[in-house]
C-alpha positions in Angstrom: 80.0 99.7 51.1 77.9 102.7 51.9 73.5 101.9 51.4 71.0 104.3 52.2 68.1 103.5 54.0 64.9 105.4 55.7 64.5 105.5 59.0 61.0 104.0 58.0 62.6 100.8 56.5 64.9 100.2 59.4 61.4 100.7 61.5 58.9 99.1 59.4 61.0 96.3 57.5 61.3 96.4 53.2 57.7 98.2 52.4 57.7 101.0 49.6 57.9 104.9 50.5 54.6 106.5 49.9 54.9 110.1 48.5 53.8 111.2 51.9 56.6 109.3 54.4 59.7 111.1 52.2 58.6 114.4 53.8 61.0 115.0 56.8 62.6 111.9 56.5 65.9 111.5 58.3 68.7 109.3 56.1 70.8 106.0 58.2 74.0 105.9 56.7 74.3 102.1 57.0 78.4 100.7 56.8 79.5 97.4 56.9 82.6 96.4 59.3 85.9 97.6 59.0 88.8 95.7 59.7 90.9 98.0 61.9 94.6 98.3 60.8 97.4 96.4 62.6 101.3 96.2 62.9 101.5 93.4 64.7 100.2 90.4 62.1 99.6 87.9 65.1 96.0 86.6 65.4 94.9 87.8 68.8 91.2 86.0 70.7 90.2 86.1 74.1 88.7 83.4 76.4 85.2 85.0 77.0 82.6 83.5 79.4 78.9 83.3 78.4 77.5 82.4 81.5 76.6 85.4 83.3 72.7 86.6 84.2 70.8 89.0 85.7 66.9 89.1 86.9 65.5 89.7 83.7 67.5 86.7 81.8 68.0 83.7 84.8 64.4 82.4 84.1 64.4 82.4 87.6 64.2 85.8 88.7 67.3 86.0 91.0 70.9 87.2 89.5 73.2 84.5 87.8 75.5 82.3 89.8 78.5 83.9 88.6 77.9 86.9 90.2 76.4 85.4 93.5 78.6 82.2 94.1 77.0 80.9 97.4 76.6 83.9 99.1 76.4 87.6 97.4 73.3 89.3 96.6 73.7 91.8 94.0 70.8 94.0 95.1 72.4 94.9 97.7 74.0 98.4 96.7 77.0 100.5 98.4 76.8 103.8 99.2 79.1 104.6 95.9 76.2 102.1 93.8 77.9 99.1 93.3 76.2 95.7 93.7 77.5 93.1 95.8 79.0 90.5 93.3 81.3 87.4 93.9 84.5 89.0 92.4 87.2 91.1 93.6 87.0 93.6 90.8 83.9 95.4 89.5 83.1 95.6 85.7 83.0 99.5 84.8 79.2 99.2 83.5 78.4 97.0 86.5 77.0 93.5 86.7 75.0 92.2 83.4 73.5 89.7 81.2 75.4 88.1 78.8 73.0 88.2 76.3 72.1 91.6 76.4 72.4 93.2 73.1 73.6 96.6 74.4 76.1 94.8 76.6 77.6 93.1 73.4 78.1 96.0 71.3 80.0 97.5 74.4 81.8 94.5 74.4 82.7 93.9 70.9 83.4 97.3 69.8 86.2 97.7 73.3 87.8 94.3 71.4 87.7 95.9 67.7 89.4 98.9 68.6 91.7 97.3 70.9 92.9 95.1 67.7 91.5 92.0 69.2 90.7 89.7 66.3 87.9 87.3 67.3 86.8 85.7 70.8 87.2 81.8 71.7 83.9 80.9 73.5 83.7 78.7 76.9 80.9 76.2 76.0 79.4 73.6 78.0 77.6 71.8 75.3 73.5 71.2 74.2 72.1 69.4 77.3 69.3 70.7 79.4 71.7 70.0 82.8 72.6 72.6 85.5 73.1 76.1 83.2 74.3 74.7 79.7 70.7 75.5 78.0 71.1 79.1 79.2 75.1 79.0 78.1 74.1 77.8 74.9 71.4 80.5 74.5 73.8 83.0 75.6 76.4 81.8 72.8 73.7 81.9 70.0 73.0 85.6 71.0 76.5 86.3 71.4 77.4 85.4 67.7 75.1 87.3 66.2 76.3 90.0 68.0 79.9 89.5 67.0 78.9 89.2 63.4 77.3 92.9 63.6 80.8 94.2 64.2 83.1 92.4 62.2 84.9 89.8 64.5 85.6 86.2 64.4 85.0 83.4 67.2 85.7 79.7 68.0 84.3 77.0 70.3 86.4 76.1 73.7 84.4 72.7 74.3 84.4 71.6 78.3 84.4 68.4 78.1 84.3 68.4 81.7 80.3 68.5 81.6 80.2 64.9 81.0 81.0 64.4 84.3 77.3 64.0 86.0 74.2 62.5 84.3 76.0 59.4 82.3 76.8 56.0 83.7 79.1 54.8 81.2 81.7 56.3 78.7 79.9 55.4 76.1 77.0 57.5 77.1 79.4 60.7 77.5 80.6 59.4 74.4 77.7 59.8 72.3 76.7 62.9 73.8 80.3 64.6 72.4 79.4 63.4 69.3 75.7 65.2 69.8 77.6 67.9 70.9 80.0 67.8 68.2 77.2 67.7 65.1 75.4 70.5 66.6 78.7 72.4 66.2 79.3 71.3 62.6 76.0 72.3 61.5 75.4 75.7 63.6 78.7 76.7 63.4 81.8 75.3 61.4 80.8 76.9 58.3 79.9 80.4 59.4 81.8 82.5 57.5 83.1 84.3 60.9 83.8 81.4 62.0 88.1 81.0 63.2 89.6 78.6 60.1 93.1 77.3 60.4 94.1 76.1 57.1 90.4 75.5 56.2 89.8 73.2 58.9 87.2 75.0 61.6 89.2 75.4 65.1 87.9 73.7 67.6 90.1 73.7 71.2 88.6 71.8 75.0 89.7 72.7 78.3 91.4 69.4 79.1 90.3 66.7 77.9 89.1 66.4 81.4 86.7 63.3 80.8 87.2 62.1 77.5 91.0 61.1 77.5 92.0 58.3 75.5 92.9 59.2 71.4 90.5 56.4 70.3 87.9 57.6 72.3 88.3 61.0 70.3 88.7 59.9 67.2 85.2 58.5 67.5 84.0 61.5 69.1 85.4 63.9 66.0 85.2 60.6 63.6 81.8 61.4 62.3 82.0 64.9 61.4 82.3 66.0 57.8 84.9 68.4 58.2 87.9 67.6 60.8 88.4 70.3 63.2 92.1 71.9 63.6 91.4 70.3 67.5 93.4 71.8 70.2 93.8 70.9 73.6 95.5 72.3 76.7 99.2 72.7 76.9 100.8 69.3 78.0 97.3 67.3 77.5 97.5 66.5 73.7 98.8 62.6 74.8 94.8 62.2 75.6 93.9 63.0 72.0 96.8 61.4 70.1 98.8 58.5 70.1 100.8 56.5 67.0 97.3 55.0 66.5 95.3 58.2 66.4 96.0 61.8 65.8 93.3 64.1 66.3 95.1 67.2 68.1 96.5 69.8 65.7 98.3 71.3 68.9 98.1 72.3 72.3 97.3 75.9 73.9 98.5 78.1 76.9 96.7 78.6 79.9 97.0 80.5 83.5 98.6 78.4 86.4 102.0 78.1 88.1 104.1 76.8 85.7 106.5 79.2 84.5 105.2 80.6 81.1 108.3 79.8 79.7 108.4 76.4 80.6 104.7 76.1 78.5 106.2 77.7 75.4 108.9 74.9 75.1 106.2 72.8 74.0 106.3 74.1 71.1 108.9 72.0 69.8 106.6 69.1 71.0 103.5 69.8 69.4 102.5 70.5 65.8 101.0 73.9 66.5 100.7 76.0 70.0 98.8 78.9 70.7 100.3 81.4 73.1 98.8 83.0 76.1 98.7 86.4 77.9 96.6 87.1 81.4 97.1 90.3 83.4 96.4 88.6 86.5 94.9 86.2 89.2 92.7 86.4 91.7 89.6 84.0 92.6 86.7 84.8 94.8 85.9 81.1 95.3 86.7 81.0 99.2 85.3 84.7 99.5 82.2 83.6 97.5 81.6 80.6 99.3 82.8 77.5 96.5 85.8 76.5 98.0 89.1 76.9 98.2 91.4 78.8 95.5 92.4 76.9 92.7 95.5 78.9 92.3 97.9 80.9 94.5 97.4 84.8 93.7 99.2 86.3 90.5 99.8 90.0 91.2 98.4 92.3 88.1 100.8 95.0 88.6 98.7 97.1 86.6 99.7 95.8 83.3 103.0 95.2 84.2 102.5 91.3 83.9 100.5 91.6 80.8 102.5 93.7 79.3 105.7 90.8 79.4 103.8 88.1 78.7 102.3 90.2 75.4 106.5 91.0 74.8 106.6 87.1 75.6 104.6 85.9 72.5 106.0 88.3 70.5 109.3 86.9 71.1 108.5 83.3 71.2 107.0 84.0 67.4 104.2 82.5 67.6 101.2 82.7 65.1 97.5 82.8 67.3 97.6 84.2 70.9 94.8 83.9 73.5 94.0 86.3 75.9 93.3 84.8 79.1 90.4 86.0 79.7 87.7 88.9 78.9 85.0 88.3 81.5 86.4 85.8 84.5 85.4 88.1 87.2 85.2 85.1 89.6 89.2 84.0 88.7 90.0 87.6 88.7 91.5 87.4 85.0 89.5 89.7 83.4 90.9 92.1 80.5 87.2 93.9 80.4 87.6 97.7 81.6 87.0 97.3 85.5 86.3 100.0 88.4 89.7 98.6 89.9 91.7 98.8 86.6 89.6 100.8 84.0 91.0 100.5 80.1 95.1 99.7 81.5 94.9 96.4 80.1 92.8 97.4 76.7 95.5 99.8 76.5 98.1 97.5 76.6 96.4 95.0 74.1 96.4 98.0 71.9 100.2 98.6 71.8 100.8 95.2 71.5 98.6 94.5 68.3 100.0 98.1 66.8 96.8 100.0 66.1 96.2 103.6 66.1 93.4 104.0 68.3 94.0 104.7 72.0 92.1 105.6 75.8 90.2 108.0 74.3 88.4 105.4 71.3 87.6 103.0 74.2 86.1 105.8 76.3 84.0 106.9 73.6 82.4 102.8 73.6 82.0 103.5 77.1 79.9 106.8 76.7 78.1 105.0 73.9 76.6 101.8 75.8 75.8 104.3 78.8 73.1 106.8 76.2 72.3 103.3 74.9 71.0 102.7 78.5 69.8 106.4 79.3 67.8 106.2 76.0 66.3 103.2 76.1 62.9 104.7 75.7 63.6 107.8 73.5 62.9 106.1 69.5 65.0 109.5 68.0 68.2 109.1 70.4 68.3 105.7 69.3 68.1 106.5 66.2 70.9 108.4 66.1 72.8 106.3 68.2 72.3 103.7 65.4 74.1 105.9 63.2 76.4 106.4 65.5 76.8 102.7 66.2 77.1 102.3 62.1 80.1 104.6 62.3 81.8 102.6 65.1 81.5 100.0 63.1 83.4 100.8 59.9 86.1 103.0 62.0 85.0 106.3 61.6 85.6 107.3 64.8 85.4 111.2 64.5 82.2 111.1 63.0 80.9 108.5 66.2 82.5 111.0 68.1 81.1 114.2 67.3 77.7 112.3 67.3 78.3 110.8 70.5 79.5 113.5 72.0 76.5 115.6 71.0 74.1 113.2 72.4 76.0 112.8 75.8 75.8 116.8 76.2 
């Protein structure tokens, strides 16, 4: 759908044209989303991390603990300008704030064009503890900018916050189920919200703390609509028994069990979504938080990702999670790096069989960088709106040329 709109109404809200504003005024071609054609009919999400800040978003004025761990300071800069950041690799548009709008856009419009369907969100819940208000925050922000270009998203509840400020179960307990109904009535019934079979998915990273079946179906009991409930590969015991059943299945995570040992489950569970990762590599002894959770996995510059991708494909099955877009501190990350650049987006792309290649995700890149050189310049973001409206519904020529104009 194609609407025309004044630059004045895009400025100035729904007020009438006077005879005098329609002199010289400049038209915003204004498209809705395009879904981007596919061969491959597999749903495809990636993990994606909400947690990260920088000095204008921590509340605090010092950078997010993400990028420092215990002991890296970001403002220091190297002599080729990158920040000192707790993370082996360095993102290509440098450290950020994950609810920066600009940063989103980049970041959503890499996925749309790399055929990445939707995003599955780390949460930690809606308590005021340790960095969950700003997670939450961060997630609000980062669904509205995922609607503004067309792609889906689903809650990965860590139940593992339920660790520290209860005494009892039943206190973590109820705060689930707080959890739970902010969920069903913020979330669930968005439209771009990931439904499996009309139920809203909802997966955990565990169950860590809550892990008896009873204890879940009282957590998931109260809600309206019953979530298609996932845990990890090999944990769905702690959510279902004869008694209770509240897993729909089990997904596939990074560690050092074969990856072909994991997709056996599948003749275990009721449903099992796959997993791809292009690497490992933690900073946590490097960055001061202890030793690594997990012996090194080599990247071999998409090489890995590249079998476990052929993997999935072979093993048939349905919903696939990329492991992950942003872990910069686990060194899993599928966003375009210093270290990497757009291998593993390229990869992604021939594996979900669309027709856009390096160049498309270049192009993003060049976009989100005269988003930043034009911050203060009203007409170049105007026309980087337009262009941004092209991206958008897949006219990539037409962001290109305009794009390319701006940049020269």
């Amino acid at each position: 759908m194609v609407i025309w709109l004044l630059w004045a109404v895009v400025l100035a809200g729904c007020k009438k044209d006077t005879p005098d504003s329609k002199e010289n005024e400049t038209k915003l071609e204004v498209f809705d989303p395009a879904a981007p054609g596919k061969s491959n009919p597999m749903e495809v999400w990636v993990h994606y991390m909400p947690w990260f800040e920088d000095k204008t978003t921590s509340g605090n004025g010092q950078w997010g603990q993400h990028w420092t761990m215990a002991n890296k300071n970001p403002d220091i800069v190297d002599a080729n300008g990158k920040r000192q950041i707790a993370s082996h690799y360095y993102p290509l548009i440098g450290p950020y704030a994950s609810s920066n709008t600009d940063v989103l856009e980049y970041h959503f419009l890499l996925m749309k064009y790399a055929g990445i369907d939707g995003i599955l969100i780390d949460w930690y819940g809606t308590r005021n503890l340790y960095d969950y208000a700003p997670i939450k925050r961060n997630t609000e922000a980062i669904v509205e900018g995922l609607k503004k270009v067309g792609l889906k998203y689903a809650i990965v509840y860590e139940d593992q916050t339920l660790r520290d400020g209860f005494e009892s179960d039943a206190q973590r307990i109820s705060q689930a189920k707080t959890d739970m109904k902010y969920l069903e009535s913020n979330l669930f019934s968005d439209e771009h919200y990931i439904q499996l079979d009309g139920s809203p998915l909802l997966l955990t990273f565990g169950p860590q703390v809550i892990n008896s079946p009873a204890n879940w179906s009282t957590v998931l009991g109260g809600l309206v609509s019953k979530p298609a409930f996932f845990t990890l590969y090999n944990h769905s015991h702690l959510a279902n028994n004869t008694t209770y059943h509240n897993a729909s299945g089990e997904y596939i995570w990074v560690d050092a069990t074969p990856m072909e040992t994991k997709y056996a489950r599948k003749a275990d569970v009721d449903r099992l979504i796959g997993g791809a990762y292009p690497g490992f590599n933690d900073y946590y002894k490097e960055g001061g938080w202890g030793n690594p959770v997990l012996a090194d996995i080599d990247h071999e510059n998409g090489a890995l990702l590249d079998r476990l991708l052929q993997l999935a494909n072979e093993e048939g099955v349905p919903y696939l999670q990329l492991i992950t877009w942003n872990d910069f501190g686990e060194g899993t990350m599928i966003e375009p790096t210093v270290e990497f650049q757009y291998t593993f987006l390229e990869r992604i792309q021939g594996f979900t069989g669309v027709t856009y290649r390096k160049s498309a995700l270049e192009n993003i890149y060049t976009y989100y960088g005269l988003k930043k050189q034009f911050a203060k310049d009203p007409d170049k973001q105007k026309q980087l709106l337009q262009a941004f409206y092209y991206l958008i519904s897949l006219q990539q020529d037409k962001a290109a040329a305009l794009i390319n104009e701006l940049a020269n």
